[in-house]
N, C-alpha and C positions, 0 to 999 in steps of 0.2 A: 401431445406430450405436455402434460403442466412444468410450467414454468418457474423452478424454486424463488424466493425472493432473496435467500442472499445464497449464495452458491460457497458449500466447501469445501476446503481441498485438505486433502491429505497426505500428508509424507511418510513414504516407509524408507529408509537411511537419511541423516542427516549430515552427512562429510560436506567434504571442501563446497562440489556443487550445492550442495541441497541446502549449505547456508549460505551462499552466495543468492539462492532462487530468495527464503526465507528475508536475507537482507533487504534486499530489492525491491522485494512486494509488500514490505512493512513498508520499510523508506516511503515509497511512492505509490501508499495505495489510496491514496485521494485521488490524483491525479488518474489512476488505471480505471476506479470505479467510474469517477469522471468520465472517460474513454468510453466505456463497458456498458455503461448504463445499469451496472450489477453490484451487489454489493457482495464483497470479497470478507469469508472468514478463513484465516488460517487457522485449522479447526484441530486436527488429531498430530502426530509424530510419533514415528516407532526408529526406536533407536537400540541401539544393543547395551550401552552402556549409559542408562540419564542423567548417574552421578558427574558424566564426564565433562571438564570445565571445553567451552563453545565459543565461540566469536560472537554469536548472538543468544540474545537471552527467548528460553521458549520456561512460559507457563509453567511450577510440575505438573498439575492438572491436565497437562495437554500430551504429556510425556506418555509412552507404553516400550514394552518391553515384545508386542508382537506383531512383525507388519501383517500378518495375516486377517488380524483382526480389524486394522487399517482398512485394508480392502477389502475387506465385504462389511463394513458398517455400512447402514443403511443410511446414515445422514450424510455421509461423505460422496461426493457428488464425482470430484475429480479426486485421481489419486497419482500422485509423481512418486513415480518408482526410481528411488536414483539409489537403491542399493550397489550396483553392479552384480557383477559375476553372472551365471546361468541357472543357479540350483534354485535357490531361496525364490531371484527377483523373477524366475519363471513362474513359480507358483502362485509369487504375489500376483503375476500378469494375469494370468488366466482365470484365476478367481474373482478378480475385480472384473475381468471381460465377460465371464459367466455370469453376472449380476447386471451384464447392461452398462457398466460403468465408463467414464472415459480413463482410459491410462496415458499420463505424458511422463516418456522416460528419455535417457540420454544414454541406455546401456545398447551401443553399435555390437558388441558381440552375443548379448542373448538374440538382435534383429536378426545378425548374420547366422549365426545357428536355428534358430526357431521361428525365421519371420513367418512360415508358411504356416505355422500351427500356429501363432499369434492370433494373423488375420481370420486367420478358420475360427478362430472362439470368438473373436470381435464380430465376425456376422453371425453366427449363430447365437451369440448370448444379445446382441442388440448394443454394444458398446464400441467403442471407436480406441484406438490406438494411433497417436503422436508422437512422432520422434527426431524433431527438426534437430535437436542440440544430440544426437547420433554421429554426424558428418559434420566438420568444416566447425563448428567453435554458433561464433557469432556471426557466419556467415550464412543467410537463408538460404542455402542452395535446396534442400528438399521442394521448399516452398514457390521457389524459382522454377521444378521441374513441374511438379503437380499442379500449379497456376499459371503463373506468369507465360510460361512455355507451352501448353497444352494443346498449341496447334503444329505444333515440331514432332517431325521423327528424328531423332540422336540420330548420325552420322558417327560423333567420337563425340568423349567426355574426356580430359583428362585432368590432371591436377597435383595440387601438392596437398596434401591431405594431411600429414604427419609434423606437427613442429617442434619435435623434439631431432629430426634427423633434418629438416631445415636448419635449426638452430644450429647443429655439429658444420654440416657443410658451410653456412656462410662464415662462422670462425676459423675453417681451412683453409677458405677462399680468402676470406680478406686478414686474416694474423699470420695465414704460415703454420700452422701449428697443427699434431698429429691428430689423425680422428682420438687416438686415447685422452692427451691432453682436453681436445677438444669435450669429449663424452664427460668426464671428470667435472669440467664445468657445468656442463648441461646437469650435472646432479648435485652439484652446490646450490644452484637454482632455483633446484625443484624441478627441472624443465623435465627431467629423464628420473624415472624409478629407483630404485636399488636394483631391482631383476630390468634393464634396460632390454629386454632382447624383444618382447613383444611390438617394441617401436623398432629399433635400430635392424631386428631381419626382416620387417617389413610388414609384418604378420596383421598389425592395427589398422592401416592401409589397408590389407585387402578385406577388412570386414568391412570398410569405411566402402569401399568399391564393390561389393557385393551389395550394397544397399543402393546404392546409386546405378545400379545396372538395373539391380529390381525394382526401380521407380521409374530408369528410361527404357525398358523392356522387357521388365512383366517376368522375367524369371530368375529364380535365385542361383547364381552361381556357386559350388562349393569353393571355398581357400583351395582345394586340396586339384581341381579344375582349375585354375588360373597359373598362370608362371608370375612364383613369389620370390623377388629376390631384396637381399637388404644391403648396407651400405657398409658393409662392418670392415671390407677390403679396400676401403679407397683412402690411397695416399695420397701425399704432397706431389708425388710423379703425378699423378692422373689428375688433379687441381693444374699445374702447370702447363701441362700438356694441353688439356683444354682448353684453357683461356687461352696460349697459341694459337689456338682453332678454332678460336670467338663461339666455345662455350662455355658456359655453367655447367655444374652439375647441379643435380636435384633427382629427390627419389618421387617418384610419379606415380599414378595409378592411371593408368589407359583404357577407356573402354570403345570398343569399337565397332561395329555394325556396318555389314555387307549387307542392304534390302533385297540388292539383285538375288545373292547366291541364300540371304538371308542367315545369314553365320555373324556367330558373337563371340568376341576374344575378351578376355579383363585379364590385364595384366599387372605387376607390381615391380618397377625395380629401378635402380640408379639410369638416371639418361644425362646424356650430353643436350643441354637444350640450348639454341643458338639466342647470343646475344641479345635479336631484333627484337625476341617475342619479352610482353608483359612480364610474362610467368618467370622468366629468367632473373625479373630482378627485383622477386620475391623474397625477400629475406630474413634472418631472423626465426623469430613463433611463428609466424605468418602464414596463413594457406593464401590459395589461391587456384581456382578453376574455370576451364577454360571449357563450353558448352557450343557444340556444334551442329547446329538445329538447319533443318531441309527447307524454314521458312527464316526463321531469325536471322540464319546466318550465325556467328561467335559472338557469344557473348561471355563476357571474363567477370568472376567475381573473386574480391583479394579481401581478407581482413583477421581479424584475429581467430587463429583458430581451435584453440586452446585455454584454459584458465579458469577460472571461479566467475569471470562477469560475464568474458565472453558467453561461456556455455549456459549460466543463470538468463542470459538478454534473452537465447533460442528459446528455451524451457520454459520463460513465462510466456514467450511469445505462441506457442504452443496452447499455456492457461489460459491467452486471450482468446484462443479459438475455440476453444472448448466452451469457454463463456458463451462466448458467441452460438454456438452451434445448443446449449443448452436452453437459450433465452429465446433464440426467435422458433426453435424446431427446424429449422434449415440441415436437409442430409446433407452432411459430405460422400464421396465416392470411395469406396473401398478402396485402399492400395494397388492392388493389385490389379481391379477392373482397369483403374486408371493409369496402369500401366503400360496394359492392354493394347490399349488405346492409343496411347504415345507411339507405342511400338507399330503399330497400322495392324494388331492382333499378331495374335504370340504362338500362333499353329506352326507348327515346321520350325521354329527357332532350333539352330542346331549349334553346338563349339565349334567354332572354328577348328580344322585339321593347323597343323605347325606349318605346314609347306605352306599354306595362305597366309600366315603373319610375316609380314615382311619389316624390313629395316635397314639403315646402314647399321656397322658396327664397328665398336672399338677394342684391340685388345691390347694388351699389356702382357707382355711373355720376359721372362728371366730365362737368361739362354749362355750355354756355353760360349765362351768368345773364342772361337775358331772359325774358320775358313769352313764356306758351305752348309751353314749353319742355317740361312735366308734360304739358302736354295729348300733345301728340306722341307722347312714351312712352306713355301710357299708349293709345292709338289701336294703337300695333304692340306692346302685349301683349294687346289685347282681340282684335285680328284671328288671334294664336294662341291665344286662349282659357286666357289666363293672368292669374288675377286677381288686384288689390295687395291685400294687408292693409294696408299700414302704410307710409307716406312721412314721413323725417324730412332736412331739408336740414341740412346743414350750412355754416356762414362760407364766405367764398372763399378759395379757395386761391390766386386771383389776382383783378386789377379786374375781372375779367371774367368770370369761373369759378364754379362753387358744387359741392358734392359733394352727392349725393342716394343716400338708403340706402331702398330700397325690399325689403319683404317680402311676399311672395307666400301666398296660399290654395294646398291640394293641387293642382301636375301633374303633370308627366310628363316624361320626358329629354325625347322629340320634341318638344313644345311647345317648353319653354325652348330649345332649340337654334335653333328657328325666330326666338323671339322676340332670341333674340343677335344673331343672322344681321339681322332687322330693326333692330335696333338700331343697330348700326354701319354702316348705311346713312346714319341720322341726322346732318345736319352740327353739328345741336346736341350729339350727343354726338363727347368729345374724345378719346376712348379706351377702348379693351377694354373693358369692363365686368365686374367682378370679379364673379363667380358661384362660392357657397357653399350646400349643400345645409344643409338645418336637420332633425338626426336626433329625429323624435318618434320614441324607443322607445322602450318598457318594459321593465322590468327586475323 
């Protein structure tokens, strides 16, 4: 492979990230080439609108109006896909990877939809795909599985992934204040969207977990296969209750692996996480993940995971590799082989059945306040073979109401689903019943 002597990169979108990448690499590109041994042109930009006033200044010369053309120019070497969305930034993917090229993006939902057709073009066309600023902000976790860890089978991954539903929950927990209130802030901020629901039902998280299963186990789970749940029902009752009960809440993504039986679960949803552990008092933007390797043992990584610098730190750090990998001819290992591999090979991998995912659990019922009211509950959770730890009522929430927080001994999804399902049969109960997993792990 010849070796260019200055290496270019090109951008197709240039938003929040993509001039946070653009800042960075101007600011500090002595220093990188330094690094690199390469010399760095910020070479082409496709944008949709050029007239439009930027945080940094780009060339017009350098401006276009078609990422297409971005990615399959021949003088552009690397191309950072940081459009978003799946329509446009797919095509852009695939045409740069059908020329051989390197792609570094940060779009977790075109990976999680199309990672398997990605890496199919990246080995057939001879081009390479990165996507460390995908997961986790500015924290290397990709880079942590595919490297760092590469002599580990995953046991379990889990983590906070999302810090716009971090951010909601730590202002519950420590102001008092309603997840609405709360939410309202988080979009003064900036932290949370206009259309909030892709973060808040949890949905972002599982793309982020889908990508992280497929680099610690070699195969893509669908959102639509994992249990997705969001945070959008949790009150000042269930903050209080917890901390009673020396938890936090936090919305998690799980991933988990049986070698024996060889079964994989990824899960997404509000947990009760005790106290002792790291992750609990993770707060804030903040992610944090906790990695459970058959030789490492746990290892935690916590930092920003969200933002214009954080996600620009990943995405150059990405352009460093690329560098790297253009300058010496050094392969890197396909995605997938290398997950393979992690996995101790990916033959037989099967979902988990629900009766194998286990848990304690926690509920929250609004219930008639009369006599024999417990008893009934607890009649259709013994008929699914779900047993209470702990019943604490609370005041009423009207003349006639009372709220009841009950905690459960070890099940299993199936049970609690059943026992839901029997629940709201109940005319004594008055509504849904709030159900929260309580994460006993180690760390």
């Amino acid at each position: 492979m010849s070796k260019p002597s200055v290496i270019n990169i090109g951008f197709c979108g240039l938003g929040t990230v993509g001039q946070g990448v653009w800042k960075h690499l101007s600011g500090n590109r002595a220093l990188l080439e330094a690094r690199l041994g390469s010399k760095l042109e910020l070479y082409r930009v496709a944008v949709r609108h050029p007239a439009k006033a930027r945080g940094v200044k780009i060339p017009a010369g350098k401006l276009t109006t078609d990422p297409l053309a971005v990615a399959t120019d021949p003088a552009v070497h690397i191309v950072c896909e940081l459009i978003g969305g799946t329509t446009l930034a797919r095509d852009v993917t695939l045409a740069a990877l059908a020329q051989g090229k390197i792609v570094v993006s940060a779009n977790k939902a075109l990976l999680c939809g199309f990672g398997a057709e990605i890496f199919a073009a990246a080995r057939k066309g001879g081009g390479h795909y990165f996507f460390e600023a995908s997961v986790a902000g500015g924290i290397p976790i990709i880079k942590a599985l595919r490297e760092g860890l590469i002599a580990n089978r995953f046991g379990r991954i889990y983590g906070i992934l999302n810090g716009t539903c971090n951010y909601i929950l730590t202002r519950m927990e420590r102001e008092g204040i309603s997840y609405a209130d709360a939410l309202a802030e988080a979009k003064r901020l900036g932290y949370a969207e206009a259309d909030e629901s892709l973060d808040v039902q949890g949905w972002d998280t599982a793309h982020k977990a889908a990508i992280l299963a497929f680099l610690a186990h070699g195969v893509w789970v669908k959102t639509d296969q994992m249990l997705v749940e969001g945070i959008t029902r949790i009150t000042q009752t269930d903050i209080v209750h917890a901390a009673q009960l020396g938890y936090g809440i936090k919305l998690l993504a799980v991933i988990t692996r049986n070698f024996e039986t060889n079964q994989l679960f990824v899960r997404v949803h509000p947990t009760l996480l005790p106290r002792r552990l790291v992750l609990a008092s993770v707060d804030g933007v903040f992610n944090g993940i906790a990695v459970t390797g058959d030789v490492a043992g746990t290892t935690l990584y916590i930092g920003c995971g969200a933002g214009q610098d954080a996600t620009a730190s990943a995405v150059i750090g990405d352009i460093a590799d690329a560098v790297t990998l253009l300058t010496s001819g050094k392969s890197v290992v396909v995605p997938d082989e290398a997950a393979a591999i992690h996995a101790g090979g990916r033959q037989g991998v099967q979902l988990a059945p629900l009766e194998s995912v286990g848990s304690r659990y926690y509920l929250r019922l609004e219930v008639r306040d009369q006599p024999g009211v417990l008893a009934q509950i607890a009649t259709v959770m013994a008929r699914n073979r779900v047993s209470i730890e702990s019943v604490i009522q609370r005041g009423n929430r009207g003349p006639e109401t009372a709220t009841l927080i009950l905690t459960t001994h070890q099940s299993n999804e199936q049970a609690i689903r059943a026992t839901l399902a029997g629940l709201a049969q109940l005319d004594s109960v008055l509504e849904a019943p709030l159900l929260l997993r309580i994460g006993d792990f180690d760390e």
